[in-house]
N, C-alpha and C positions, 0 to 999 in steps of 0.2 A: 463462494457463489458458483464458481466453476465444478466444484464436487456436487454442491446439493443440486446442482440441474443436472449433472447425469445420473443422481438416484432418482430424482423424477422420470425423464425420458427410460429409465429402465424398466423403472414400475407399470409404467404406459405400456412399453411392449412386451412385458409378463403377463398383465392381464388380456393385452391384445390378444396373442399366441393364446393363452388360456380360455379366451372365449365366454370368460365370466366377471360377475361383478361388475356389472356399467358405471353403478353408483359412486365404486371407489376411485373408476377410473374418471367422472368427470370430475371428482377429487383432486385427482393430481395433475387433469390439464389446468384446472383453476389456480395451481400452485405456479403454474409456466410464467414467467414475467418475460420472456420473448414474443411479441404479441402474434410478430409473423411468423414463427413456428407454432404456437397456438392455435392462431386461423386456420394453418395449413392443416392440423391435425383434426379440427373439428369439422371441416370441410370434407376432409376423404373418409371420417366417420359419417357424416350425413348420408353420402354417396355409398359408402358401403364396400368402399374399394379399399380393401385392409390389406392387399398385398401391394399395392404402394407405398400406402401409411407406413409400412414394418420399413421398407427402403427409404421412407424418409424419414425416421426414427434410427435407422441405421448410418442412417449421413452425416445427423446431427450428434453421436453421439463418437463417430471418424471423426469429424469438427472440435468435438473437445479435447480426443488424444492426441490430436496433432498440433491442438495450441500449448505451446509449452508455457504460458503463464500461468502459474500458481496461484498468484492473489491477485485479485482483479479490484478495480477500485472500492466493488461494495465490502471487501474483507478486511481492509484497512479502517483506524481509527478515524470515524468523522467530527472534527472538528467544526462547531459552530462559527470562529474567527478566525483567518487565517494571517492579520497582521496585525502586530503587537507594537503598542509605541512608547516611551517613557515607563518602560516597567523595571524594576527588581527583576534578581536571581531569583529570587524567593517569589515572586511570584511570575515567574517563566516555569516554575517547579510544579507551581499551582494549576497553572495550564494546564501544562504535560501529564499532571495526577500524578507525580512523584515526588517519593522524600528526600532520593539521593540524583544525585547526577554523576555518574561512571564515566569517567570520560577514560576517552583511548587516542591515542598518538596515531593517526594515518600515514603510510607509506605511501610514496606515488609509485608507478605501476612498475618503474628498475626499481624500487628497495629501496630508495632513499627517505627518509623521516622529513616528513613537512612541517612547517608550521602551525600545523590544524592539527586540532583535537575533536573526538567525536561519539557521539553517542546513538549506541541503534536499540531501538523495543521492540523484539521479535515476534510481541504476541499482536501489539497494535500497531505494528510496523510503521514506524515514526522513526525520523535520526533527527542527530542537535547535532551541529559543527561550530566552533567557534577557534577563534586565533588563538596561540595561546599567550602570547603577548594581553589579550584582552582580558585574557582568563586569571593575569597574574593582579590584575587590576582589581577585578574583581574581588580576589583573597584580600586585596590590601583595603578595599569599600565595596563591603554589601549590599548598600543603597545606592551602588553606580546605577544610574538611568541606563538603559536598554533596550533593542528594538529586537523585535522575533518576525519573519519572515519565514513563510513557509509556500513548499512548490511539489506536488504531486512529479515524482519522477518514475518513471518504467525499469526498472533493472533488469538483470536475470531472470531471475525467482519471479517478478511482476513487480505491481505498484507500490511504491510507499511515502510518504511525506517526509520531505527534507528540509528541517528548519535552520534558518542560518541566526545567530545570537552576533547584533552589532553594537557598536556604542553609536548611541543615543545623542545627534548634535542637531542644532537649532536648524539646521540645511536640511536636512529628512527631512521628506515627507514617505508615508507608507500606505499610498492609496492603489496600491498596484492590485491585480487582479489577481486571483488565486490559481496561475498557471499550471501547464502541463508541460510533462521534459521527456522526450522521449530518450533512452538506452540508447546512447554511445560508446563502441569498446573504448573510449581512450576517456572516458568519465570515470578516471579510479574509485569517484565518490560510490557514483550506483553502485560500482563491482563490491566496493567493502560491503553495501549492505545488503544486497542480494545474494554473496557467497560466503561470508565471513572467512576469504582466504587470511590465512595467516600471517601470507607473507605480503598482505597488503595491510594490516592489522596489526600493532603490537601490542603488547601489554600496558594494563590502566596507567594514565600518567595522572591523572587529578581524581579524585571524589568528590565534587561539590557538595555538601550534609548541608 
């Protein structure tokens, strides 16, 4: 999101500067999903005052170099549900559109190996964390009930959905709302998926197939 609106705002002031083509340029304000840089741009078009325009074109395009978030909520996977009750491995895989589940051993933030295993999709930036106590449960019954919870978190890098995979007991309920976590340095979680440090990260400990 963050990339294609600074090729719009460039296109905008290419053809500004260039003095041509109005057509293509009311093109690419109709492309603008910020309404109030929108307004503001079609407003000092009306007016005719285009050496402001160019300076607020210029502001907003300072605005995006300087936010260092990468993936902003609309670049991540959207999921229709965000919590899952009584289900399968097999269909938490279903969910997630995958055939395998990679899991990896998480470090807390001295290097010590925790309890949790984890998985990140880099393209739809999603992670699955589960115990691995849970996980061993699993391999022994693959029709274990199951609950998937999931929480938009802010990392590094930006946003991405963090699902937690729990066992499935008659005291749950999962009516919780589909939250927001904001980026804290001492959330080793964010950090694994927003840097894929290594030395928060080791090597696969399970494959779920």
């Amino acid at each position: 999101m963050k990339k294609r609106k600074k090729q719009i705002l460039v296109s905008i002031k290419s053809i500004i500067e260039l003095g041509e083509n109005l057509m293509l340029l009311q093109f690419f304000i109709n492309k603008l999903t910020d309404k109030s840089l929108k307004k503001t741009i079609v407003d000092e078009i009306k007016k005719r005052n285009f050496g402001k325009l160019l300076l607020v074109l210029d502001n907003a395009l300072y605005d995006l170099e300087m936010n260092s978030i990468q993936f902003e909520q609309d670049d991540i996977k959207q999921f229709e549900c965000h919590s899952f009750e009584k289900i399968s491995i097999a269909e938490i895989k279903k969910i997630l559109e995958i055939e395998n589940l990679p899991l990896t051993y998480l470090k807390d933030k001295d290097g010590k190996q925790t309890k949790y295993l984890w998985y990140f999709n880099t393209i739809n930036r999603y992670g699955v964390i589960i115990e691995n106590s849970l996980m061993e449960e699993i391999k022994q019954n693959l029709e274990l009930l199951l609950n998937l919870n999931g929480t938009i978190v802010l990392a590094h890098l930006g946003y991405y959905t963090k699902f937690n995979i729990e066992k499935y007991t008659n005291k749950q309920t999962s009516n919780s709302p589909y939250t927001h976590s904001d980026y804290n340095s001492s959330d080793w979680l964010s950090d694994a998926a927003g840097s894929f440090d290594t030395e928060v990260m080791n090597e696969a400990g399970w494959n779920m197939d």
